[in-house]
N, CA, C and O of each residue as an XYZ file, in Angstrom:
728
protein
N       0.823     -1.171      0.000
C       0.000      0.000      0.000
C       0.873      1.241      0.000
O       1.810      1.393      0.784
N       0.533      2.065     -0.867
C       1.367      3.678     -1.253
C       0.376      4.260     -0.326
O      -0.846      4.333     -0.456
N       1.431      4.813      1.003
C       0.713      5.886      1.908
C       1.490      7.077      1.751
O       1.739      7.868      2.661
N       1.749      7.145      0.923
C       2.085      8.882     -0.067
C       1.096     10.247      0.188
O       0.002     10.066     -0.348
N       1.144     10.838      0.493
C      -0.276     11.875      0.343
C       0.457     12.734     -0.728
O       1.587     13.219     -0.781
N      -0.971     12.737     -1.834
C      -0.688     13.652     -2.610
C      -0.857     15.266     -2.132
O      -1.707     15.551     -1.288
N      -0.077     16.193     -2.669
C      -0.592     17.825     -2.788
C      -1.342     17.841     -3.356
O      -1.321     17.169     -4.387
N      -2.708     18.800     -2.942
C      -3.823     19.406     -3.696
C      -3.055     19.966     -4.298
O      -2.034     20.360     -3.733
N      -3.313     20.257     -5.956
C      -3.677     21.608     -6.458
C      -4.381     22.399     -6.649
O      -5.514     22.089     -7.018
N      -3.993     23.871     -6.471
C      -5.226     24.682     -6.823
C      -4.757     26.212     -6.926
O      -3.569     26.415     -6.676
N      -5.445     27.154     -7.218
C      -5.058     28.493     -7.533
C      -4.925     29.292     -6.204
O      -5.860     29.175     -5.412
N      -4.006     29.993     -5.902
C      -4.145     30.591     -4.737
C      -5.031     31.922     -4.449
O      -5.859     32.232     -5.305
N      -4.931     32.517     -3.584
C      -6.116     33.298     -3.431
C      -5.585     34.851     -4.763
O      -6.381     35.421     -5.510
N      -4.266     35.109     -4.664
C      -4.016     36.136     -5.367
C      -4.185     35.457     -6.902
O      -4.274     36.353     -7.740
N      -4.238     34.408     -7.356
C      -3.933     34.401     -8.778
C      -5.862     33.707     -9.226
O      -6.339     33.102    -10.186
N      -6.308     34.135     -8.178
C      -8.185     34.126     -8.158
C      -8.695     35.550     -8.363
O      -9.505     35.992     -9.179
N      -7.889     36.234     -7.248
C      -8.168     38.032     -7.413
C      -7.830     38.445     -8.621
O      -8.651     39.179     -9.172
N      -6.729     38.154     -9.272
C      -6.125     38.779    -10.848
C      -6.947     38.001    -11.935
O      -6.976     38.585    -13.018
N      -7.420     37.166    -11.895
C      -8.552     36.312    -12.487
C      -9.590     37.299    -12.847
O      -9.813     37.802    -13.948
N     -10.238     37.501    -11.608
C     -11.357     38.266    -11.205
C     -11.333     39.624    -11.797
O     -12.245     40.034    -12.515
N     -10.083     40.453    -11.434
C      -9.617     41.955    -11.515
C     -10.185     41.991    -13.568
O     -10.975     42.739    -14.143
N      -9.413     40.938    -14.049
C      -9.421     40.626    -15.288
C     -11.155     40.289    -16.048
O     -11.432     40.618    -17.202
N     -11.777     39.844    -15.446
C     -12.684     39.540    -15.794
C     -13.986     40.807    -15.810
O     -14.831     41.115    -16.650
N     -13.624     41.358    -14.348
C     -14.080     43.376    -14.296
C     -13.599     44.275    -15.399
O     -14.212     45.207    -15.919
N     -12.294     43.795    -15.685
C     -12.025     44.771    -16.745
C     -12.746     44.527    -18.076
O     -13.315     45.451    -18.658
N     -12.719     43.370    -18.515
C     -13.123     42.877    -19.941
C     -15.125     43.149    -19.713
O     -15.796     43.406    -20.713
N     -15.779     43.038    -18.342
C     -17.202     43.319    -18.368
C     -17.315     45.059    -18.283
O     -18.250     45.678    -18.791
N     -16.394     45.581    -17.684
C     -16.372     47.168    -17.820
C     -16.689     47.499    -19.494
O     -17.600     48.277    -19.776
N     -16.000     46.952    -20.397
C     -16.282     47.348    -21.391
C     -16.661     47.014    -22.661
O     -16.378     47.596    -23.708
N     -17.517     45.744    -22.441
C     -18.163     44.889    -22.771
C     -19.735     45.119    -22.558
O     -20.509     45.358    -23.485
N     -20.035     45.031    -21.442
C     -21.781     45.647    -20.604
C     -21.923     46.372    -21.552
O     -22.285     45.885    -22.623
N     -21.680     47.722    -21.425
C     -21.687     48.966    -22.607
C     -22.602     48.659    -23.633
O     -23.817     48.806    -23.763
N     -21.512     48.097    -24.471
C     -21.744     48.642    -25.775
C     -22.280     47.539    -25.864
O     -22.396     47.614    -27.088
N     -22.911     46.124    -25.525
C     -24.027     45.275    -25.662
C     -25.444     46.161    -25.093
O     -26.455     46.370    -25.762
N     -25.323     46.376    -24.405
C     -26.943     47.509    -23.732
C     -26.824     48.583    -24.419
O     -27.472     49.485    -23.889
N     -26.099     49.028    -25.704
C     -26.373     50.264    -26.256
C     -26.929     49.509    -27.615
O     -27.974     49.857    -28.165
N     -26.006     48.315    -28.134
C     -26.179     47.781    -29.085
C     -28.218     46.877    -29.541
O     -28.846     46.732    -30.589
N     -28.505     46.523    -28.048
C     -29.423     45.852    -27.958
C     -30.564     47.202    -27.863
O     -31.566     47.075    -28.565
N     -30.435     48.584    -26.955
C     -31.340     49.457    -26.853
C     -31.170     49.642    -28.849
O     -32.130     49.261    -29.520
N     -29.977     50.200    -29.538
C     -30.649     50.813    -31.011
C     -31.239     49.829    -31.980
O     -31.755     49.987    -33.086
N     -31.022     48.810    -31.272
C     -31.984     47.241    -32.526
C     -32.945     47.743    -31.790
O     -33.301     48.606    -32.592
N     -33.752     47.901    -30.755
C     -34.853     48.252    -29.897
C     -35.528     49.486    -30.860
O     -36.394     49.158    -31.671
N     -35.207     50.584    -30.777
C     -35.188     51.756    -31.388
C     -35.494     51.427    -32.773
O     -36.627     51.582    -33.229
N     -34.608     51.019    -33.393
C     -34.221     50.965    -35.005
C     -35.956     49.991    -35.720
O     -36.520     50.205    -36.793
N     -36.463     48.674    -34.296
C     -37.543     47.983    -34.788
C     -38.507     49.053    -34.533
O     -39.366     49.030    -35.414
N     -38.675     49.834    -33.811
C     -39.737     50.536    -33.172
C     -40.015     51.787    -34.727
O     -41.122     51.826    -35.265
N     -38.853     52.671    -35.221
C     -38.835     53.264    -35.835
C     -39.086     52.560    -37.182
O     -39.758     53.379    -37.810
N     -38.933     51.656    -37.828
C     -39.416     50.599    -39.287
C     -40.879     50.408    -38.405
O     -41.742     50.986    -39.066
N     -41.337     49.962    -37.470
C     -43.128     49.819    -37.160
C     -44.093     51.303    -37.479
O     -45.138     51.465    -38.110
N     -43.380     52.063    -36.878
C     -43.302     53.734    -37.310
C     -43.558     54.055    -38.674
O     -44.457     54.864    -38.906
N     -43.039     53.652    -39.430
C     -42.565     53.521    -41.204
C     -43.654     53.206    -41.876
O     -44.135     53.644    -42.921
N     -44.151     51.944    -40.734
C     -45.097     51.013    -42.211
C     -46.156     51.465    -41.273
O     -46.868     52.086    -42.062
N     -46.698     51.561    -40.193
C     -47.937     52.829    -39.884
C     -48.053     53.530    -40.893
O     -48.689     53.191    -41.891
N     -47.392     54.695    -40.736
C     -47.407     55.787    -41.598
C     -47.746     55.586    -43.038
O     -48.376     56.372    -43.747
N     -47.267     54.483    -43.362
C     -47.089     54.417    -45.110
C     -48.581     53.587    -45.233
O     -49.349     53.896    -46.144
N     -48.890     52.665    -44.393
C     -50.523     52.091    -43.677
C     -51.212     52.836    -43.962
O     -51.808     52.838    -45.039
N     -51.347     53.841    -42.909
C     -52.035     55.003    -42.408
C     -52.893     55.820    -44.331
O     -54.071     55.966    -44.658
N     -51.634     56.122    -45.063
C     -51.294     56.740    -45.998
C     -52.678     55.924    -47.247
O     -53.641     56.423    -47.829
N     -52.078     54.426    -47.204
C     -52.884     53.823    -48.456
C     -54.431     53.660    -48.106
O     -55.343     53.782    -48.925
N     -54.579     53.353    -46.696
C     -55.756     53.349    -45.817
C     -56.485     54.571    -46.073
O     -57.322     54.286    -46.930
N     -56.586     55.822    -45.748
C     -56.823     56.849    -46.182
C     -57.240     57.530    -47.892
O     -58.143     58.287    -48.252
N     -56.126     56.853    -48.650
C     -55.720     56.828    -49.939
C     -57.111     55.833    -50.845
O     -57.503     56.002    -52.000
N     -57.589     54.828    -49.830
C     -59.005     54.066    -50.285
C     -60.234     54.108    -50.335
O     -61.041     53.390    -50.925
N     -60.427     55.479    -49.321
C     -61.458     55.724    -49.327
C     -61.189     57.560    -49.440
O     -62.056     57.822    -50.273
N     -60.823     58.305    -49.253
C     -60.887     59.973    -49.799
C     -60.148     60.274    -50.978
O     -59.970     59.161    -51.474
N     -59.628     61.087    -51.698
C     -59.243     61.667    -52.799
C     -57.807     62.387    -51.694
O     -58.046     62.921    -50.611
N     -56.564     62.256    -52.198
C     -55.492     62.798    -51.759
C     -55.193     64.124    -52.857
O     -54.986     64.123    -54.071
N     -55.270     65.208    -51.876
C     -54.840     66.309    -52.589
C     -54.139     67.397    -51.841
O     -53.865     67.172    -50.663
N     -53.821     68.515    -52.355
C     -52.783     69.187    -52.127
C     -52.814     69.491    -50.452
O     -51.844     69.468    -49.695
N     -54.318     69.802    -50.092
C     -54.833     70.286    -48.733
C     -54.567     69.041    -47.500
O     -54.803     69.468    -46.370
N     -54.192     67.826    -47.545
C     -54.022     66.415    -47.008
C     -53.459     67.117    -46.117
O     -52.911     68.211    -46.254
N     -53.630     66.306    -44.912
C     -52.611     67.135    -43.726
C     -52.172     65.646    -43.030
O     -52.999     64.759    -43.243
N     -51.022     65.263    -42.253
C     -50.738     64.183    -41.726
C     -51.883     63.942    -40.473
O     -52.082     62.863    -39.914
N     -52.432     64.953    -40.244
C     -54.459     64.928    -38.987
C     -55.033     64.032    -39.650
O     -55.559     63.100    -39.044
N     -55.075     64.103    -41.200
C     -56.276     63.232    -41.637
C     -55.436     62.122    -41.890
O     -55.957     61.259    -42.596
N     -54.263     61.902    -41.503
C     -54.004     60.483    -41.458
C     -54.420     59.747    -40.131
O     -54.495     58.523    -40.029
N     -54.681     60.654    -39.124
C     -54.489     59.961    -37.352
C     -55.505     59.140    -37.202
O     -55.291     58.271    -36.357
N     -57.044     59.078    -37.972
C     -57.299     57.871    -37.711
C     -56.918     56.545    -38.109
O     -57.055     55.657    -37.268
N     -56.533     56.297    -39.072
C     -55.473     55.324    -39.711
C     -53.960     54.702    -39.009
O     -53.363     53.734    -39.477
N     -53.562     55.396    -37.939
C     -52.573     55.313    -37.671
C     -52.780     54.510    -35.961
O     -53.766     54.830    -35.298
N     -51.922     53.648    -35.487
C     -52.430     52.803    -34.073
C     -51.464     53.836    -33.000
O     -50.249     53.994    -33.119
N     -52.252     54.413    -32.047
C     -51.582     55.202    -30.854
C     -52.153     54.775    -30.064
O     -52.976     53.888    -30.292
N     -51.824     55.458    -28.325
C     -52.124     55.118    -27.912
C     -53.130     56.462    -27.213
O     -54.166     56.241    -26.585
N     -52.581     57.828    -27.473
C     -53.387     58.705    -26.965
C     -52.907     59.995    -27.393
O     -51.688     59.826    -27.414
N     -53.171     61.375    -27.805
C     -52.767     62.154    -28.424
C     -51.908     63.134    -26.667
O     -52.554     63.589    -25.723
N     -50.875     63.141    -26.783
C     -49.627     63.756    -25.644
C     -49.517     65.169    -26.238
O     -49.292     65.664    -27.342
N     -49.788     65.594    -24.960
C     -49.677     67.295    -24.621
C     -48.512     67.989    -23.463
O     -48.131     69.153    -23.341
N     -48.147     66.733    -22.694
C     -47.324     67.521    -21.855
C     -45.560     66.781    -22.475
O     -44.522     67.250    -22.006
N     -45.535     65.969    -23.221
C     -44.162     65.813    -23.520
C     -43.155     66.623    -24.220
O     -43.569     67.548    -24.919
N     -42.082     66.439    -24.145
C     -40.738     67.208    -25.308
C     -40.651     66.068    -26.192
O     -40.567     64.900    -25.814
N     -40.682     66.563    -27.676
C     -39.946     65.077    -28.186
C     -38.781     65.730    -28.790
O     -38.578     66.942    -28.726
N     -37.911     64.753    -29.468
C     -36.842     65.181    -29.623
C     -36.991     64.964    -31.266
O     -37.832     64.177    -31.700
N     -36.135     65.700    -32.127
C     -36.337     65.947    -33.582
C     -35.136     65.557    -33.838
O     -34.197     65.551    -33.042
N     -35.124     65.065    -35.459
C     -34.002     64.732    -36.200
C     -32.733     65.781    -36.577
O     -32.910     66.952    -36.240
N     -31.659     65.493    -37.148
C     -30.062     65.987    -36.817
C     -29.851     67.470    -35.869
O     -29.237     67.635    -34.815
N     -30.513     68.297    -36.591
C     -29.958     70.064    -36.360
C     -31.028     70.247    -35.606
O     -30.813     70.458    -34.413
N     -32.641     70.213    -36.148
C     -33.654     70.768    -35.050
C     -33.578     70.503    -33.604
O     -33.447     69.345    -33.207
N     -33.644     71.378    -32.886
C     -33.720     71.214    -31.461
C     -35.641     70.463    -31.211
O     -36.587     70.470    -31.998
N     -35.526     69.926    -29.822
C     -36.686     69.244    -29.313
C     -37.882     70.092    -29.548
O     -37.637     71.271    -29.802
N     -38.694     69.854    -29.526
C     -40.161     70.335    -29.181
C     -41.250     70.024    -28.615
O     -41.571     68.842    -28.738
N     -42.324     71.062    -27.701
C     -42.827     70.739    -26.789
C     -44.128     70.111    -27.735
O     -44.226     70.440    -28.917
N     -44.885     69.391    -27.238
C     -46.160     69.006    -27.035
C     -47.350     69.586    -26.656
O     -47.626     69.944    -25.511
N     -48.181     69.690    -27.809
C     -49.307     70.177    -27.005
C     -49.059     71.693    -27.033
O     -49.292     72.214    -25.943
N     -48.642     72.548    -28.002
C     -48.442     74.352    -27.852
C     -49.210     74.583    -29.198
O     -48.990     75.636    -29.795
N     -50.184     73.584    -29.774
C     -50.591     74.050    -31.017
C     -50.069     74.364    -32.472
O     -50.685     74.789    -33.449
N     -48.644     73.999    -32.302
C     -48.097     74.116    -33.551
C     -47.874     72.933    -33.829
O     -47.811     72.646    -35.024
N     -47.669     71.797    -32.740
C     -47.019     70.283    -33.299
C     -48.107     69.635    -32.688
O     -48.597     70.094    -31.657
N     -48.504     68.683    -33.185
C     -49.147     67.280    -32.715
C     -48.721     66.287    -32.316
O     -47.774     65.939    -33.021
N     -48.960     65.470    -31.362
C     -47.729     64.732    -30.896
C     -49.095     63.545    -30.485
O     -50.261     63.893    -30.302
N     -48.671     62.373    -30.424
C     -49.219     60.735    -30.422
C     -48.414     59.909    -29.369
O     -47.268     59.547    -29.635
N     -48.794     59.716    -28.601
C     -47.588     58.593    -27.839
C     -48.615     57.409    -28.410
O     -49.846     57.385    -28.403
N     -47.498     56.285    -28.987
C     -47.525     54.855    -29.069
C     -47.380     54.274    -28.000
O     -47.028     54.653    -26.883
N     -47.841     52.789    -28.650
C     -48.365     52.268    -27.845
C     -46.937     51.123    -27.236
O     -46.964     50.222    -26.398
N     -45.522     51.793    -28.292
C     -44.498     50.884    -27.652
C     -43.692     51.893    -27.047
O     -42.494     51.718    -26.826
N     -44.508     53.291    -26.681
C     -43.254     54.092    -25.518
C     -42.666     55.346    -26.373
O     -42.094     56.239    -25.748
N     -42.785     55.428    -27.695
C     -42.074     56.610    -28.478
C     -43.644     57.480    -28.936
O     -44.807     57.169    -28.677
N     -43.066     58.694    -29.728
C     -44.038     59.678    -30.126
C     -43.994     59.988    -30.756
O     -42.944     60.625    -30.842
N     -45.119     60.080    -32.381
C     -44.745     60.808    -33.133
C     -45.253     62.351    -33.307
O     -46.278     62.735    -32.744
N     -44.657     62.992    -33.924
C     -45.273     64.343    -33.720
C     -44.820     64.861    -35.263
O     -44.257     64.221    -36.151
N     -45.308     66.349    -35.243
C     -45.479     66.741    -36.748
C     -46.189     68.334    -36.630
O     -47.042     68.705    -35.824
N     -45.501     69.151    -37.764
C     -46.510     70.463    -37.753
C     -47.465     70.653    -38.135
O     -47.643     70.787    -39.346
N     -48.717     70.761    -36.999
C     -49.971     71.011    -37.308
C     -50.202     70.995    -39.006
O     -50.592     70.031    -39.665
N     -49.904     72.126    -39.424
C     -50.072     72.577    -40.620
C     -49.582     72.364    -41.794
O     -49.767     73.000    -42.831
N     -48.845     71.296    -41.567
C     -48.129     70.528    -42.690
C     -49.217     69.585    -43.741
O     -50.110     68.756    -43.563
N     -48.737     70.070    -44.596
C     -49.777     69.347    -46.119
C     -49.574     69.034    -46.865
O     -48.369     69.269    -46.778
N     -49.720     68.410    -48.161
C     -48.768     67.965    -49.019
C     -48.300     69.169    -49.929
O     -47.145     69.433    -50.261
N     -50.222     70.274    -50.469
C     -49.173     71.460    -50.850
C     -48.651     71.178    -52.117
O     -48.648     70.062    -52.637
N     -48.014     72.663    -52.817
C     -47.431     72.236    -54.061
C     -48.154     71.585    -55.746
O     -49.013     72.273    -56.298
N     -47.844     70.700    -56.178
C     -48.679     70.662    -57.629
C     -48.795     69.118    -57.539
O     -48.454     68.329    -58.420
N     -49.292     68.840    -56.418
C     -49.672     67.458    -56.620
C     -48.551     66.105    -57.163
O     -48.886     64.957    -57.458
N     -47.284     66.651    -57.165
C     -46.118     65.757    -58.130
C     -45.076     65.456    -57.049
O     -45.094     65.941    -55.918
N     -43.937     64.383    -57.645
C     -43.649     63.478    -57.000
C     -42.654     63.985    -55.774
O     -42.174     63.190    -54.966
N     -42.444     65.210    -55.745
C     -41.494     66.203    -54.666
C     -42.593     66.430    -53.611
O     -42.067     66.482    -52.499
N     -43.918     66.582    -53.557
C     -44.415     67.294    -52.509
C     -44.587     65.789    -51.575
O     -44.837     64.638    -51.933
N     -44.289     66.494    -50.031
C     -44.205     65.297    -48.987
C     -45.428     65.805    -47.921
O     -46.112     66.826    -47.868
N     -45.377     64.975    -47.368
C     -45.574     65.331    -45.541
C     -44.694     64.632    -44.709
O     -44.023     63.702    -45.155
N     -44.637     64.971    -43.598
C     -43.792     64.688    -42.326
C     -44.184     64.589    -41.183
O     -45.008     65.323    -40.637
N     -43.440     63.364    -40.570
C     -43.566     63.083    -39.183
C     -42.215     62.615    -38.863
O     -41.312     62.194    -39.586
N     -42.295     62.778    -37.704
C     -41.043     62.990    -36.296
C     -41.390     61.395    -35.723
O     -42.508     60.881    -35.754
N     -40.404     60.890    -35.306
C     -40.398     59.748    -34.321
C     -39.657     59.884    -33.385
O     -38.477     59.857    -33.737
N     -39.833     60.040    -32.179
C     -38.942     59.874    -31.099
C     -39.077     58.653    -30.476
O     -40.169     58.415    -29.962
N     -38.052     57.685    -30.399
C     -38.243     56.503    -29.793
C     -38.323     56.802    -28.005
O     -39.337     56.440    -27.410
N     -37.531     57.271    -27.478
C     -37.551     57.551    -26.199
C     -38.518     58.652    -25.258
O     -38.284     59.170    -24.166
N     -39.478     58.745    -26.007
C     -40.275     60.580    -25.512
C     -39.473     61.675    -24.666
O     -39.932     62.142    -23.623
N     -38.038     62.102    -25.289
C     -37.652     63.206    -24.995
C     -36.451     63.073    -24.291
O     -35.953     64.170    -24.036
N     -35.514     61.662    -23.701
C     -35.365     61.430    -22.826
C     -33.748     61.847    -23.614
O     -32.802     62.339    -23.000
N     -33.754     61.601    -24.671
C     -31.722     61.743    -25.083
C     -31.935     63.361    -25.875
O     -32.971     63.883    -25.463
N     -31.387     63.998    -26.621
C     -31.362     65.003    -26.684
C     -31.682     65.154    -28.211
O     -31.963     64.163    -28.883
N     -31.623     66.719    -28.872
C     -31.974     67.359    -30.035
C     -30.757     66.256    -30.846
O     -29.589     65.975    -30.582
N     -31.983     65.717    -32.243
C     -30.988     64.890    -33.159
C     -30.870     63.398    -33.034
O     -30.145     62.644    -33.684
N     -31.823     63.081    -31.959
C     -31.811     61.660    -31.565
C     -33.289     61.199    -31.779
O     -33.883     60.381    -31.077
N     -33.889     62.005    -33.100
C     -35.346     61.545    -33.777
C     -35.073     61.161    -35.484
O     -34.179     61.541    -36.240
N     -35.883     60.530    -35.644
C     -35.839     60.384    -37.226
C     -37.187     60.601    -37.813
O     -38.321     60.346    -37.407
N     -36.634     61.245    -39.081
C     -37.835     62.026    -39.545
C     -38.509     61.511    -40.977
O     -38.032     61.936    -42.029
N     -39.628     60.588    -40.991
C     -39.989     59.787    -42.121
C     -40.835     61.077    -42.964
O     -41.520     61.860    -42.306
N     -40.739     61.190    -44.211
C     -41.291     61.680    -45.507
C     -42.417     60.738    -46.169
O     -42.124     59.547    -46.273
N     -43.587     61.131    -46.594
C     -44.462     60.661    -47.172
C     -44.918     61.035    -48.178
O     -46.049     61.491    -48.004
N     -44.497     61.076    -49.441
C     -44.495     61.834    -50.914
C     -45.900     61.294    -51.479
O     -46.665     60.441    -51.029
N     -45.973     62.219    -52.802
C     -47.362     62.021    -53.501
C     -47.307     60.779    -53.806
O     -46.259     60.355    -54.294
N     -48.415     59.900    -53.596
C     -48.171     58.630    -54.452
C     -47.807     57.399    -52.976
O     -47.822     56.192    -53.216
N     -47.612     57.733    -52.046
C     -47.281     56.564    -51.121
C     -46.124     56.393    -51.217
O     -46.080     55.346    -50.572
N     -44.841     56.618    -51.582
C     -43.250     56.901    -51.062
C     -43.044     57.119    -50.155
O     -43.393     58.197    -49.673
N     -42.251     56.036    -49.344
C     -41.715     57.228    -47.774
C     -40.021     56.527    -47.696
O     -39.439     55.489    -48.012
N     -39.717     57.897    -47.040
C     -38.379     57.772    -46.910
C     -38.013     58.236    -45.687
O     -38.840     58.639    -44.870
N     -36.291     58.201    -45.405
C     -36.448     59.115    -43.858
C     -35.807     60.451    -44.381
O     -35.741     60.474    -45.610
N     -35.335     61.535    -43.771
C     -34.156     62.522    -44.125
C     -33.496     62.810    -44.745
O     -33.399     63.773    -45.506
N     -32.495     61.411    -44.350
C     -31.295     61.148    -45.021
C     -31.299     60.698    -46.611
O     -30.464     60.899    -47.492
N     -32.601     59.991    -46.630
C     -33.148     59.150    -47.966
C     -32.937     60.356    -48.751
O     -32.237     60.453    -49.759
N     -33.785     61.488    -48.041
C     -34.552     62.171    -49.397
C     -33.467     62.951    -49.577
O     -33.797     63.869    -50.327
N     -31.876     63.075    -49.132
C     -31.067     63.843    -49.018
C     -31.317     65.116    -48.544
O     -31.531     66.019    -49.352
N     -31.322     65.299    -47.492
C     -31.501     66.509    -46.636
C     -30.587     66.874    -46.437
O     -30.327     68.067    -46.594
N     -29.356     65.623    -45.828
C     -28.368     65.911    -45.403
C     -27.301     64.547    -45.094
O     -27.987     63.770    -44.430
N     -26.288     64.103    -45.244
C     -25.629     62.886    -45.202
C     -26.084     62.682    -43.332
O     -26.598     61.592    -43.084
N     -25.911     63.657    -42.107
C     -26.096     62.991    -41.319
C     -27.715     62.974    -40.528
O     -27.983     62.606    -39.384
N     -28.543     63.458    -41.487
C     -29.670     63.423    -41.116
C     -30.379     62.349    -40.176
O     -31.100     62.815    -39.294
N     -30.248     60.876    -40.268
C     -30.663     60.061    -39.123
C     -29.472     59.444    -38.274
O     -28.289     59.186    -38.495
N     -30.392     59.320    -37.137
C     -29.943     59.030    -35.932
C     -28.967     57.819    -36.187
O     -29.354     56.997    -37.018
N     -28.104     57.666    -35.754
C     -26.987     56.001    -36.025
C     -27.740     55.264    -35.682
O     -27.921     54.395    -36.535
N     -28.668     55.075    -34.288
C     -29.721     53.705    -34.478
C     -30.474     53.300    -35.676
O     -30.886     52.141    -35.737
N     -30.682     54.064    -36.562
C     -31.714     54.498    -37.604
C     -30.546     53.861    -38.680
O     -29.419     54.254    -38.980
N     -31.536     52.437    -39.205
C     -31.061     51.436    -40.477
C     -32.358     51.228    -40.991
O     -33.368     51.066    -40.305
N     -32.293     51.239    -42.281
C     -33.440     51.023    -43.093
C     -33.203     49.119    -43.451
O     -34.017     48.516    -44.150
């Protein structure tokens, strides 16, 4: 009989701590940019549901009235799924425009029913000669107000049922938000 005792092996307490130290560092900066990555797929689905509303909203409307110059994105709101027309929010607008309030009579604003808002100027119409340049517009804010001016994207709805965002219609190369993928 071998009455030998073997040595345990095992890691000692410092080369467990540097383990550990190591493993804080790599989740420090890792966490991040997975919870930023997972919030703009969040955003990015919310804003395409946004899209095909609107463009919904548009043919829905388009089946039963005559679309003409006087159309205002109002006579799209029954067509469109909200959850209640918002008066006390800020939403936030696409690249350069700063936010805007809710509810002051110049913008109309909708909170959905997944947490964002769209909004739009009252008085916006399609306007113009009936041809393939004249639009209307709406604002999406995924967050109702919560990140700042430039963190909205702004869908276009041209004669004819076209929609695009900003950037589409060339407004401007940085016109939508980086969450914002078509």
């Amino acid at each position: 009989m071998n009455n030998s005792i073997k040595s345990a092996q095992g890691f000692t307490l410092a080369e467990l701590l540097i383990a550990l130290a190591i493993l804080g560092v790599i989740a420090t900066f890792t966490i991040p940019k997975i919870l930023t990555t997972q919030q703009n797929s969040k955003y990015n689905a919310m804003a395409k549901e946004v899209a095909s509303s609107f463009a919904g909203a548009y043919r829905l409307y388009s089946q039963s009235n005559t679309v003409t110059t006087a159309t205002k994105v109002t006579d799209l709101t029954p067509y469109l799924n909200y959850v209640s027309v918002d008066t006390s929010s800020t939403a936030d607008d696409h690249y350069t425009w700063p936010s805007q309030p809710c509810g002051n009579g110049t913008f109309t604003c909708l909170k959905l029913h997944n947490g964002g808002i769209i909004w739009w100027q009252t008085s916006d119409n399609f306007g113009g000669t009936n041809s393939a340049s004249d639009h209307i517009y709406i604002n999406f804010d995924p967050d109702s107000g919560i990140q700042s001016a430039g963190s909205g994207v702004q869908f276009r709805l041209y004669w004819g049922g076209r929609l695009t965002s900003a950037q589409q219609a060339g407004e401007a190369a940085t016109a939508d938000p980086s969450w914002f993928q078509w």
